[in-house]
N, C-alpha and C positions, 0 to 999 in steps of 0.2 A: 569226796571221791574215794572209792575201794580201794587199799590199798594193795598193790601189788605184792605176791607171796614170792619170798626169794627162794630160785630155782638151785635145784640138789641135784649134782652133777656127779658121773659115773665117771674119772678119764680112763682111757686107753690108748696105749700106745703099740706100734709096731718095731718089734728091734728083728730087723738082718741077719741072719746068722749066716755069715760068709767067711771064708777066712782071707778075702781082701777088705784091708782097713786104710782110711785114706787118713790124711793126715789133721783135719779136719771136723772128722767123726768126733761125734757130743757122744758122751756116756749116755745109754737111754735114761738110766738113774735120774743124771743131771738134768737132762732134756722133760723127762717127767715133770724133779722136784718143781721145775720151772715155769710148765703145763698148770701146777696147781696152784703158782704164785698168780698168773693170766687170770685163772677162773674168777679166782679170790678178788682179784681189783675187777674185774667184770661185775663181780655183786653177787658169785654163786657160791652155797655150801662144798665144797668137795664131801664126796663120802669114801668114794675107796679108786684106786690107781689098777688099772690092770695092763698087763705084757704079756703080749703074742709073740712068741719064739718061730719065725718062719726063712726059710730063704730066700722067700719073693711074696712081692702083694697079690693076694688073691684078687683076676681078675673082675669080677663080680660084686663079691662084698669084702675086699680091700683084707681082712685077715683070715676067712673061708668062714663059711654059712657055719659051721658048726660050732666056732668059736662065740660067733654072733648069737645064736642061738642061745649060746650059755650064757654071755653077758647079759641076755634079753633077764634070763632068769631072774640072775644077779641083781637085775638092776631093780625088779619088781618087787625081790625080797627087801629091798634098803628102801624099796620105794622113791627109788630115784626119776627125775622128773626130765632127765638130758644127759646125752651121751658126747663128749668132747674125745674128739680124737688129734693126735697130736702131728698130723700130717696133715698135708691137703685133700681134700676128697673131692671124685669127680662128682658131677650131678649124679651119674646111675648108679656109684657108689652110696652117694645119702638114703635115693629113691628107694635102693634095695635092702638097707640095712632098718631104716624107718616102718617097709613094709613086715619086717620080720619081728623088728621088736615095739613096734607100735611108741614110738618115743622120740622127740625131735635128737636132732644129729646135727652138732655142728663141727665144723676143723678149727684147725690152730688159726688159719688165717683169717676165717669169721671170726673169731675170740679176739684176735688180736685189731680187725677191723673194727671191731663193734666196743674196744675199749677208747681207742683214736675217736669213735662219734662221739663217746661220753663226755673226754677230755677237752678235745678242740674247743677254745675260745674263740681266735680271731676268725674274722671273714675268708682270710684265704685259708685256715687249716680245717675249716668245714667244708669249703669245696675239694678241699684235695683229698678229706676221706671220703666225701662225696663219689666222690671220680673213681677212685679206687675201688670203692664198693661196686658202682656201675662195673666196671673193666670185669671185680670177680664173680658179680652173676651175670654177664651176657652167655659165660660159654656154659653157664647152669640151668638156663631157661628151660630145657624142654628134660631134664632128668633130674629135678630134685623133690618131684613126690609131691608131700605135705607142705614142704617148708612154702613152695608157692600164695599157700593161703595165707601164711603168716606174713603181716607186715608191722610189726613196731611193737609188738607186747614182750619182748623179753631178749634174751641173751643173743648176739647174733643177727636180730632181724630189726635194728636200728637205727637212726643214723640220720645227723641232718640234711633236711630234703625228703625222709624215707619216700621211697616211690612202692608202694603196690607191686607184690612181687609176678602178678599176674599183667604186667604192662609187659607187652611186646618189645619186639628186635627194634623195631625203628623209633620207638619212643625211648628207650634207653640211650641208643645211637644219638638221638637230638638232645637228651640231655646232656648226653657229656660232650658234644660238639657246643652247647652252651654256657658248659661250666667251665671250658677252655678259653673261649670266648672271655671269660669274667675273671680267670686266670692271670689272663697275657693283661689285662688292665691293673688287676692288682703288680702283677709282675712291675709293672712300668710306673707305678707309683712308690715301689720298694728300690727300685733303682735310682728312682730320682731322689728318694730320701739316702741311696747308698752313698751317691757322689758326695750329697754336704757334709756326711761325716769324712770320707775320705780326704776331701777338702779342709776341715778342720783340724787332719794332721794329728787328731787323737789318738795312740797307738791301738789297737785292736787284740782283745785275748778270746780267744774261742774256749769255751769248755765242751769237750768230746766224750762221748766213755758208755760204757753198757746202763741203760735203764737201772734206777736206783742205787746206783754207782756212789752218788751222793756230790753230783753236781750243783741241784740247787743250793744245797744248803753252802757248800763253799763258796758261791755264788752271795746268800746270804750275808757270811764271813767276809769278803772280800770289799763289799759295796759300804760295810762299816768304818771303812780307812775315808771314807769321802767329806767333808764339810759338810754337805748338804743331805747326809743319810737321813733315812727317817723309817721306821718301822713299815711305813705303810709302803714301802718301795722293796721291801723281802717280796720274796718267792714264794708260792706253796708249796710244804716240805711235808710227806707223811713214808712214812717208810713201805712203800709196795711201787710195785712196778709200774712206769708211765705215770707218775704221779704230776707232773706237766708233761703239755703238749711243746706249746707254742715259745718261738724264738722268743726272748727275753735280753734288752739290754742293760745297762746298768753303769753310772760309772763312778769307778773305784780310785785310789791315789796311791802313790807310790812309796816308799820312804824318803825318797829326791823332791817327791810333793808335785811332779808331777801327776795330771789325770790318765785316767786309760779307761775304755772301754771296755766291759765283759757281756760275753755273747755266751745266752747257756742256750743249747742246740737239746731237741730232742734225743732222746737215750736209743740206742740199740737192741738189738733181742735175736738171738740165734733164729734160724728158720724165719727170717723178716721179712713180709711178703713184697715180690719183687716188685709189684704195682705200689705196693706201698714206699719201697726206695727209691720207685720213679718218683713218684707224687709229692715226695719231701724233701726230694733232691732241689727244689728252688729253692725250700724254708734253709735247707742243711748250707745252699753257696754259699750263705753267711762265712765261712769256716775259710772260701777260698781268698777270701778277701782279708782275713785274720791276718795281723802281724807274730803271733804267735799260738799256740794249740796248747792246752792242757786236756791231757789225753786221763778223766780220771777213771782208776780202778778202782772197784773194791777187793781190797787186799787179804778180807775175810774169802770171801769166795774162792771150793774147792778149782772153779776152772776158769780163775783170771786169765790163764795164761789164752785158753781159747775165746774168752771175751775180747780178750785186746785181739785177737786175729780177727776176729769180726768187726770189732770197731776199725781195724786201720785199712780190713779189704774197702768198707766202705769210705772212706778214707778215699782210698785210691781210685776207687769210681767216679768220685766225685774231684778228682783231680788234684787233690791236696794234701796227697801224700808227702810232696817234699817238703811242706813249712816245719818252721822252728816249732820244733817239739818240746814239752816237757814232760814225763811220766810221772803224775801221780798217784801214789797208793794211797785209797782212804781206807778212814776207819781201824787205825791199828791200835786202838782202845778197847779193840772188839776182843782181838790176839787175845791167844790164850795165854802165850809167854810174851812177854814185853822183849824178844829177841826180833829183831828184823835187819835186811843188809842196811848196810850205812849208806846216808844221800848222797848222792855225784850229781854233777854240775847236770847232767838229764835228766833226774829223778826225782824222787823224793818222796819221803812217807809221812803222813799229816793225819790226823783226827779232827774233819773241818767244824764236827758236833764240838767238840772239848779245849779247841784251839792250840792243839801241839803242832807245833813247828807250823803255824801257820807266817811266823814272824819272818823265818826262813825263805819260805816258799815268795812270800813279798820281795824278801831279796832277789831269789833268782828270776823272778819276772823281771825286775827293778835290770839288772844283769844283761838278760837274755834281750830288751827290750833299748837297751841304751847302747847294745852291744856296734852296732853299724851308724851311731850320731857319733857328734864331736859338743862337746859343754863348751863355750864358748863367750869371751864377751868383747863387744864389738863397739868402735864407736865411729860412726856414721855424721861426716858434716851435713851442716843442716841443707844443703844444697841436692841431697842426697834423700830428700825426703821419700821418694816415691820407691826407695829400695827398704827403708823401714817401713813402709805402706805394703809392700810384698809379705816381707817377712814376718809380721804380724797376720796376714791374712792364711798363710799358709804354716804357720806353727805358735805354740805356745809362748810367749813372750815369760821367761820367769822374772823380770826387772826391767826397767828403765830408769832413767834419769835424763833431761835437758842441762848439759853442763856449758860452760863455753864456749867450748867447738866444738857440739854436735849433739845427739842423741848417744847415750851410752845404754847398753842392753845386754841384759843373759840371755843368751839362748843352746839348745840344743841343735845343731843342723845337720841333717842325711852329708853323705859323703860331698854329694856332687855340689849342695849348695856350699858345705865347705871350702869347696876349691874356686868358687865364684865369691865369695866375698871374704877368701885368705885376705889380702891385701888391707883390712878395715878391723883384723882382731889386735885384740891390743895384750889379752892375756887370754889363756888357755888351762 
């Protein structure tokens, strides 16, 4: 089979010149540098970055025929093979820029689409960039030119399921009315698997944070506290952005020795296409169900502070914005000076690569996590069996013993079972 030659991408970007700035607003710099980290995990060369200074998108071809024209130049002189723009483009926007510079055209939200088709592993994170894809060419279908003819050879026009970009309204329509269909079934077998861990009373940690943030690998770190760890139960960790897709669970122990659950959620990305936040807003519920969030940053990055606003609006979309939070900074190995603010009982800065302060971080999980049970030991006459038949079903047992009179037991218990079987502690 020939191999495919990897595609040399032109970006460009549009920055606003307005003197209202919202609070919000990405550096276009930032929002570039970012554009070329996308292409790079897509599989493309970058060659060169370009910036159109305007104060509104040209109607037509989105930064005015004449700049297009130049970059058309530009691009023929580098011999670039695709033009990435760092906004969304209408269909008549691609249709018209393709005609002028004779060269496919894709947006940020094809890049970003077409990296989710690479990455998705399981059955439902292929229908859900499935669906998404559908959703961002229904309203393309009749103004995107060329791109119609392309269906699966390169950056942008892939994706499992690809459908033929020349398939009409109503064939689109019935696939993603079928891929919903296939959704709400996956849906209801993810829930019924949600209940028996709930039921299990294992506590729940969610890892949150912007794309290569450096979740899995902490993720990696964390799962090594377990008895049962074993190599082949790591993550895949490469340093570029979206380097996993799919929910990931895992479980880790505590320094109490207790188990706990870690939940790595896929990463964030400024301008994340909104069909795309619909679509992984089932995978993401994992997070609402979390006993607790670790929200991680990377603390090398010039605009953590606007990463974490992205990560925590969607956060709040998703309705989970009030769980027990803890802020991680990774990566302060990376620091140029080994100066950073000191941990509070919220926070905390760690190098999940090198193991600093990870010993820490265990604690305040450990902390944050035991923070609403009561440590408990209990003894239970034997007449009373069917109340240790409860409380083993519904939490961890850390001991037992058959003494005399009765079953003797550690446990941990939530407030409310506390107050129903005060009467049967014997120490505390």
């Amino acid at each position: 089979m020939e191999e495919q030659l990897q595609e040399k991408a032109v970006l460009v970007g549009l920055n606003i010149t307005t003197n209202v700035k919202k609070i919000d607003d990405i550096d276009i710099n930032e929002s570039m540098a970012e554009l070329k980290e996308l292409v790079k995990a897509a599989g493309a060369e970058v060659l060169a970055s370009v910036i159109q200074n305007k104060p509104a998108r040209d109607a037509a071809y989105f930064i005015g025929k004449g700049k297009v024209e130049e970059i058309r130049d530009y691009c023929h002189m580098l011999g670039a093979t695709m033009i990435v723009f760092n906004d969304e483009l209408s269909g008549a926007h691609m249709r018209n820029i393709e005609d002028v510079t004779g060269l496919k055209v894709i947006d940020r939200t094809a890049l970003i689409l077409d990296i989710f088709a690479q990455r998705a592993l399981s059955k439902e994170g292929k229908l859900q960039v499935e669906l998404a894809q559908l959703k961002y060419r229904l309203p393309r279908l009749y103004g995107m030119g060329g791109q119609m003819s392309r269906t699966g050879a390169g950056i942008g026009t892939r994706g499992p399921g690809e459908q033929k970009l020349e398939v009409d309204k109503r064939h689109i329509l019935n696939r993603a009315a079928d891929i919903r269909k296939e959704l709400r079934e996956v849906k209801q077998n993810r829930e019924t698997q949600r209940v028996q861990r709930l039921k299990s009373n294992i506590p729940i940690v969610a890892l949150v944070g912007y794309t290569n943030a450096g979740k899995s690998t902490l993720l990696n770190e964390l799962i090594k506290t377990h008895k049962d760890y074993e190599t082949e139960k790591e993550v895949f960790v490469k340093d570029m952005l979206f380097a996993t897709l799919d929910v990931t669970l895992r479980k880790a122990t505590l320094p109490n020795k207790r188990d706990f659950l870690v939940v790595d959620t896929v990463g964030f990305v400024s301008k994340l296409p909104h069909d795309l936040v619909e679509a992984f807003k089932a995978t993401l519920e994992e997070v609402k169900y979390a006993d607790l969030i670790l929200h991680v940053i990377d603390a090398t990055n010039s605009s953590f502070e606007l990463q974490k606003q992205t990560t925590e609006s969607v956060l709040k979309e998703l309705g989970a914005d009030d769980k027990k939070t803890i802020i991680v900074y990774n990566k302060i190995d990376r620091l140029e000076l080994d100066i950073y603010p000191r941990n509070r009982e919220d926070r905390i800065y760690i190098s999940a690569k090198k193991g600093i302060n990870m010993d820490i971080l265990l604690k305040m999980i450990e902390n944050a996590l035991m923070e609403d049970t009561y440590q408990v030991k209990l003894l239970l006459p034997y007449d009373k069996g069917n109340i240790f038949s409860r409380i083993k079903e519904k939490y961890n047992v850390d001991s037992f013993e058959y003494v005399e009179n009765g079953t003797q037991l550690e446990v941990s218990l939530d407030e409310e079972d506390y107050n129903v079987y005060k009467e049967y502690i014997i120490e505390e």
